[in-house]
C-alpha positions as CSV (number, residue, x, y, z in Angstrom):
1,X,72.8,145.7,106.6
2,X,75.7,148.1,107.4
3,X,78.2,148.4,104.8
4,X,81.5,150.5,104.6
5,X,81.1,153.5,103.3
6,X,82.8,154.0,99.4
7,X,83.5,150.0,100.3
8,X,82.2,149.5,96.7
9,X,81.3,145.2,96.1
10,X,83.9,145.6,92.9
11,X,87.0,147.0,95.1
12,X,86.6,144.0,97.4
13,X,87.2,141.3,94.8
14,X,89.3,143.0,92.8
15,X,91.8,144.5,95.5
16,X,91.7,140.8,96.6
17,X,92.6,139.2,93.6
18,X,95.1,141.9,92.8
19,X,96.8,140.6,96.5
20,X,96.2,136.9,96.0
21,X,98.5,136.9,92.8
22,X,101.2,138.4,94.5
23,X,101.0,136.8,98.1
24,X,98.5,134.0,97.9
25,X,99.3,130.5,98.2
26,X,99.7,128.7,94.6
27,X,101.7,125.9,96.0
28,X,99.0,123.9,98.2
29,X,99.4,119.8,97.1
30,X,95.5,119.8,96.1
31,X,95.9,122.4,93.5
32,X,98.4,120.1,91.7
33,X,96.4,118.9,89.7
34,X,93.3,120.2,90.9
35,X,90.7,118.0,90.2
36,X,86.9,117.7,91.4
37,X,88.0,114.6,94.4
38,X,91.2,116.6,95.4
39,X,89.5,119.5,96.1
40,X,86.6,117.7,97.7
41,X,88.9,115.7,99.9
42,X,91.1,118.9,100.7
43,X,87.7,120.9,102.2
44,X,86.7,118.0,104.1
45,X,90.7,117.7,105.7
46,X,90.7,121.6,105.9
47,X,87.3,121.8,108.6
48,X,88.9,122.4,111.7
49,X,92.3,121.6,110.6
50,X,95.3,124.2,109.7
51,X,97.2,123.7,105.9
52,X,100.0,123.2,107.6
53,X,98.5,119.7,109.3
54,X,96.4,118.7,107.1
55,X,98.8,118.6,103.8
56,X,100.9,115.7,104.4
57,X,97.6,113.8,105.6
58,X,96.4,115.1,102.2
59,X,99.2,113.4,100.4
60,X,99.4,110.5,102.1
61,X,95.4,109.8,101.7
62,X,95.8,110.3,98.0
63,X,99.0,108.4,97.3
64,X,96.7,105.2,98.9
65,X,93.0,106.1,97.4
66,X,93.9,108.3,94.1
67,X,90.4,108.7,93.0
68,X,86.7,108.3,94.0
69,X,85.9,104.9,93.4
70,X,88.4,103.8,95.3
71,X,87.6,105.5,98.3
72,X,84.3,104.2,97.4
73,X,85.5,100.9,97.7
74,X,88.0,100.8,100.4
75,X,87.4,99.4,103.9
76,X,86.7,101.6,106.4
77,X,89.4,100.7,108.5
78,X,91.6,101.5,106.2
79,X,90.2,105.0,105.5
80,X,90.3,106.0,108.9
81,X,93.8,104.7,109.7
82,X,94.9,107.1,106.9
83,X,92.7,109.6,109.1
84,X,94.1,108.8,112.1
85,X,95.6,111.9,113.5
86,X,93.4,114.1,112.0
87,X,90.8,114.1,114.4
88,X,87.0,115.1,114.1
89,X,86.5,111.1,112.6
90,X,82.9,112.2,111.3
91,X,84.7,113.8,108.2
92,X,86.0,110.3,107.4
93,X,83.5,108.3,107.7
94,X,81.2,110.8,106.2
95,X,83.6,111.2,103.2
96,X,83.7,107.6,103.1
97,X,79.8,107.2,102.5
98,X,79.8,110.2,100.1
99,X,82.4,108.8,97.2
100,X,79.8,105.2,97.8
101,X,76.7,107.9,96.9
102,X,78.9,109.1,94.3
103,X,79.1,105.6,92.8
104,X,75.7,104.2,93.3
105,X,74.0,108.0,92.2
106,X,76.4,109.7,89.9
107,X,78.5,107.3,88.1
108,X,81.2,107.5,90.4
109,X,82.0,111.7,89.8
110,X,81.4,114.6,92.0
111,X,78.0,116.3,90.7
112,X,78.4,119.5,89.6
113,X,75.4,120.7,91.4
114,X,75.2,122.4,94.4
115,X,71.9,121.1,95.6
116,X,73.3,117.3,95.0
117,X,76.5,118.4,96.5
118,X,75.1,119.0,99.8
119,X,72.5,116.0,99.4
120,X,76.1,114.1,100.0
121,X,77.1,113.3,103.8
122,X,79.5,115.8,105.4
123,X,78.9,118.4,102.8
124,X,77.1,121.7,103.9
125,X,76.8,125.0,101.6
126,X,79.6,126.3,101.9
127,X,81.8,123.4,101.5
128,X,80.0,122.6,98.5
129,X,80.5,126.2,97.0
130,X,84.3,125.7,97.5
131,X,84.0,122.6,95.5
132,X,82.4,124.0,92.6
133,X,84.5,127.6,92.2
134,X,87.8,125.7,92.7
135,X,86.9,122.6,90.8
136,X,84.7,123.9,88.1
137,X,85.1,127.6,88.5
138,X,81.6,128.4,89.1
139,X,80.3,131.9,90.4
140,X,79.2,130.8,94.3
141,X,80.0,132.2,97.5
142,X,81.3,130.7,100.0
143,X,81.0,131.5,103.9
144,X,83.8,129.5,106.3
145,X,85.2,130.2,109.3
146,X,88.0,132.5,107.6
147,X,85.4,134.3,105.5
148,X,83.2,135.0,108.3
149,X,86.1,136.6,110.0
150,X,87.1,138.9,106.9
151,X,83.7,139.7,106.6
152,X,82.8,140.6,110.1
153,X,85.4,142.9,110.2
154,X,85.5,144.6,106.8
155,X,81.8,144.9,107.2
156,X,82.0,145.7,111.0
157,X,79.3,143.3,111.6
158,X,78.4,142.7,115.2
159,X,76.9,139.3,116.7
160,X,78.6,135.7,117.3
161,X,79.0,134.6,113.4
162,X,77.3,131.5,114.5
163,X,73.8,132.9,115.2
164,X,71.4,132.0,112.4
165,X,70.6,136.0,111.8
166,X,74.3,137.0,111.9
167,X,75.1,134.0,109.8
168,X,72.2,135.3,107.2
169,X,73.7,138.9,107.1
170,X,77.3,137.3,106.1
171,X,76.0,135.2,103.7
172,X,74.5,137.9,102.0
173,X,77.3,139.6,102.1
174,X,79.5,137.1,100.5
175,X,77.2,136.8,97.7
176,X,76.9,139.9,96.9
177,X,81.0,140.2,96.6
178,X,80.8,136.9,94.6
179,X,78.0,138.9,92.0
180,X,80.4,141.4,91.4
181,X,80.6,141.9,87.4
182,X,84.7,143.0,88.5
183,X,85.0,139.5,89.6
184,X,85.9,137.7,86.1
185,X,84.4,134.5,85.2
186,X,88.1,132.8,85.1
187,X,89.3,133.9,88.2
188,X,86.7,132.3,90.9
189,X,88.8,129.5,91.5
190,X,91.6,132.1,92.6
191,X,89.2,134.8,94.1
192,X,87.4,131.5,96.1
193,X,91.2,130.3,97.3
194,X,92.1,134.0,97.8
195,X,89.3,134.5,100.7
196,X,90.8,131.6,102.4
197,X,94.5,132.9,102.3
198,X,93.1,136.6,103.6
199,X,91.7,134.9,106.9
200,X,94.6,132.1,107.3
201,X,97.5,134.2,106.7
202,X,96.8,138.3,107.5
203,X,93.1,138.7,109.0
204,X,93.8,136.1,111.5
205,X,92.1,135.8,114.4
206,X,94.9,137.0,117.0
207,X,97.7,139.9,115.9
208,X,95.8,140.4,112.7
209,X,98.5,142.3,110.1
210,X,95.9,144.7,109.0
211,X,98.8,146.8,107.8
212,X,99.7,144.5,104.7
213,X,95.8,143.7,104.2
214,X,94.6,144.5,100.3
215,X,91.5,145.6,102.0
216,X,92.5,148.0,105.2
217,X,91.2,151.0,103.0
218,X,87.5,150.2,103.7
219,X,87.9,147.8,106.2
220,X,85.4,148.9,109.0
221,X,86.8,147.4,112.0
222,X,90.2,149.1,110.8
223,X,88.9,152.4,110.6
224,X,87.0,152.3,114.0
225,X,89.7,150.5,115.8
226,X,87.8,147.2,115.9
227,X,89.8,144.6,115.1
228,X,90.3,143.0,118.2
229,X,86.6,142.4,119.1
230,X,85.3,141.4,115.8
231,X,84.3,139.3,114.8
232,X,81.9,139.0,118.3
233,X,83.2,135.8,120.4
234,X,80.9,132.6,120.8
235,X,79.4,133.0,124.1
236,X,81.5,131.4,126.6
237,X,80.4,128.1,128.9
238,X,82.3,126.0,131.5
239,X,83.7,122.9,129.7
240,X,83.2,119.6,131.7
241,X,86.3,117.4,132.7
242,X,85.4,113.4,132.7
243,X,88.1,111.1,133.4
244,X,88.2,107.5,132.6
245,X,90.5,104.3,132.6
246,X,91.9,102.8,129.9
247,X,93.3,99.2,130.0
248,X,96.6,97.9,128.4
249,X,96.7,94.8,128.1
250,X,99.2,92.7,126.0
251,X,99.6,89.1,125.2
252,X,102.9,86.9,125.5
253,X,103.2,87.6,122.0
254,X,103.2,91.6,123.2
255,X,100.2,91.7,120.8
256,X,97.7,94.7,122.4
257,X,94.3,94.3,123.2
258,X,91.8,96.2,121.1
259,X,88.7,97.1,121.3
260,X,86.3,98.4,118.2
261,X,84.3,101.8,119.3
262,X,80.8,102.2,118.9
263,X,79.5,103.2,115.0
264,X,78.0,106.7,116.9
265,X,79.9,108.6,119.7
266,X,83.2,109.5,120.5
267,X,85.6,107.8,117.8
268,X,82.8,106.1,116.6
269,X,84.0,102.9,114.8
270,X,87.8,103.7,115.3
271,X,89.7,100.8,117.6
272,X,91.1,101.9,120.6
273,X,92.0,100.5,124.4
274,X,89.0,99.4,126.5
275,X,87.8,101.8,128.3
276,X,85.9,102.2,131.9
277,X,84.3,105.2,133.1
278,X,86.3,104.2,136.8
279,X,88.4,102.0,139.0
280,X,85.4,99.3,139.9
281,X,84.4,99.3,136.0
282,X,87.7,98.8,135.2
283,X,88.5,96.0,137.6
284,X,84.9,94.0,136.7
285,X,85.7,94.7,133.0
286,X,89.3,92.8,133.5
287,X,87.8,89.8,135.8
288,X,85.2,89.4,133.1
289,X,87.5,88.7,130.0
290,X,90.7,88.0,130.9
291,X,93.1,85.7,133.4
292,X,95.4,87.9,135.6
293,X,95.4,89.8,138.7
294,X,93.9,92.8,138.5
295,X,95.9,94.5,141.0
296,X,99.3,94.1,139.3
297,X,98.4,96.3,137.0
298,X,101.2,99.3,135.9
299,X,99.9,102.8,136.4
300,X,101.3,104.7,133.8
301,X,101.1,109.0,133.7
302,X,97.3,109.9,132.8
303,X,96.6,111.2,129.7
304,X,94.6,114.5,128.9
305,X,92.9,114.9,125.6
306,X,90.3,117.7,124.4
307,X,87.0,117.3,122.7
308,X,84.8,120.1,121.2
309,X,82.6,120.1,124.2
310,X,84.1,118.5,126.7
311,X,87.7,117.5,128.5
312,X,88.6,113.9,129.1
313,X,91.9,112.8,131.6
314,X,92.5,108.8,130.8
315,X,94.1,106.5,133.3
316,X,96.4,103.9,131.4
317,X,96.6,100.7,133.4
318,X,98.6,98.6,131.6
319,X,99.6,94.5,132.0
320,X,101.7,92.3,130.2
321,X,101.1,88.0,129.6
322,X,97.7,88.4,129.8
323,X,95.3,85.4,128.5
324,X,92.0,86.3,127.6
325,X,89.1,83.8,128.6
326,X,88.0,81.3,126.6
327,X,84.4,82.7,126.2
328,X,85.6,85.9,125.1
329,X,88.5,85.4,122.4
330,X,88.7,87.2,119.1
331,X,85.6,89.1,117.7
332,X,84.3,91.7,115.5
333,X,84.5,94.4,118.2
334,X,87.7,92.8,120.5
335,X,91.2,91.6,118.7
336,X,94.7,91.2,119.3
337,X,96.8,93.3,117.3
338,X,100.8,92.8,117.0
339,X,102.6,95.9,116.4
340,X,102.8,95.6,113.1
341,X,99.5,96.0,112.3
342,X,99.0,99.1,114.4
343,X,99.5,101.9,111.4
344,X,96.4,99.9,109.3
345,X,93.9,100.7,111.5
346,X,92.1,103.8,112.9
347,X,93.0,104.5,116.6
348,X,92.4,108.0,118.1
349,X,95.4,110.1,118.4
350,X,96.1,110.0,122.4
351,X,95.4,106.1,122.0
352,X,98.5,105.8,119.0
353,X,100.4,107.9,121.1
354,X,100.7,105.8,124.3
355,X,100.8,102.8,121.9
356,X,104.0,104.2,120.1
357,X,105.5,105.1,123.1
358,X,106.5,101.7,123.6
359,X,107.8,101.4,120.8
């Protein structure tokens, strides 16, 4: 496992904490107070999402569900409207069915137990480490995407961090680091929040300042003029483009058609337009629940929206007056919705957008 040479496990933590208390963030809305469920719901927010967008989400999610049990006991729709923007709805739901285990399993707290943590849906190792050093300040390491970056490079580890073996080299070294008897037992909270701020702020991925860095002493990819390729790219693959049509309709009350997603999938459960994979479905989909001519439908400009794995260009075709049929009507997966009530429920972000601009 190479190591920097004179890159001691005591000068890592403690040139980092020395940094943090000087230019780390102290002002983040979940540290104020920080409490087991704001930290919890902060890491959840903060996978795959930036501070900077996920902090008024934070603040408006907590202002409407304060504490666990209330999540636990809020309607889903109403979790992932206060979602809705976010993207990456699995975090939702899945935080949603975690606070109910935390009711019906640990008397409706966090457990301060690593193994229970991550027994909880949506909660890996690492996430559940950041729980317990911030929360509790308990000595664990943790390994995210910000870690594995500082790592890689103050290490100079080679590989794609996401490679099981690679992955198992960087955990190892984070708990070693986390070990270190420099590392005081009052300060993992900071030291946990400090490896964060290193990746997020000055070992960032692109135009790293490794000229302010606490750590550029020992840093191996510094000293061998590495930087720019570590940590090792993921392995690069043609993304697909699917298109698809969307269908606007509206009532003479200019209430919108929508329709409830799938609970697995693409923005599983969330309520969005109908949607066809082309013209024809789009067309027999129309004839088969509403009145109307098909053809008199408005084009509007197609939409573009990116997944993880995959590209997706939507085709709004919009129409206004339109009468559903009388076998169809309202149901638990298909509902009129006046304006109104758009902000209460959970509609993907490219679907709110189009909505809104209407407005």
């Amino acid at each position: 496992m190479p190591v920097a040479a004179g890159a001691g496990v005591d000068a890592f933590a403690s040139r980092l904490l020395r940094w943090f208390d000087v230019c780390g963030r102290h002002d983040l809305p979940w540290q104020h107070p920080r409490t087991p469920y704001r930290v919890w719901l902060s890491e959840i927010m903060l996978q795959q999402t930036q501070v900077k967008t996920a902090a008024p989400y934070f603040e408006r999610f907590v202002a409407a569900l304060p504490t666990l049990p209330e999540l636990a006991a809020a309607p889903q729709d109403q979790v992932l409207a206060l979602w809705s923007g976010l993207g990456y709805y699995a975090r939702a739901r899945n935080l949603h069915a975690a606070a109910q285990g935390c009711v019906e399993r640990h008397g409706g707290e966090l457990p301060r137990d690593l193994d229970a943590l991550t027994a909880l849906p949506g909660i890996g190792r690492s996430t559940a480490a950041a729980i317990l050093s911030q929360a509790w300040n308990d000595r664990h390491a943790i390994l995210d995407g910000n870690v594995k970056r500082v790592l890689s490079r103050y290490h100079g580890i080679d590989g794609y961090p996401g490679l099981p073996a690679v992955e198992k080299q960087l955990w190892a070294l984070a708990e070693r680091h986390v070990a270190s008897p420099d590392l005081p037992d009052t300060r993992l909270a900071d030291y946990t929040q400090a490896q964060m701020d290193l990746g997020a702020t000055l070992c960032t991925r692109a135009d790293p300042a490794c000229v302010l860095c606490p750590l550029q002493d020992d840093c191996v990819a510094r000293r061998e003029g590495r930087v720019a390729e570590l940590p090792t790219p993921k392995p690069g693959k043609a993304v697909p483009q699917r298109h698809a049509q969307v269908l606007w309709l509206q009532d003479a009350q200019a209430r919108v058609l929508l329709q409830r997603r799938p609970p697995v999938g693409i923005w599983a459960s969330l309520w969005t337009l109908p949607q066809a994979e082309d013209a024809a479905a789009a067309q027999a989909w129309f004839a088969a629940h509403a009145h109307g001519d098909f053809a008199a439908a408005q084009r509007l400009a197609p939409i573009a929206h990116a997944f993880s794995h995959y590209k997706l260009e939507l085709q709004p075709l919009r129409w206004r007056g339109i009468a559903l049929r009388d076998a169809v009507g309202d149901n638990d997966a298909l509902r009129w919705v006046a304006r109104a009530e758009l902000s209460e429920l959970g509609i993907p972000a490219p679907i709110r957008r189009l909505l809104e601009s209407d407005a």
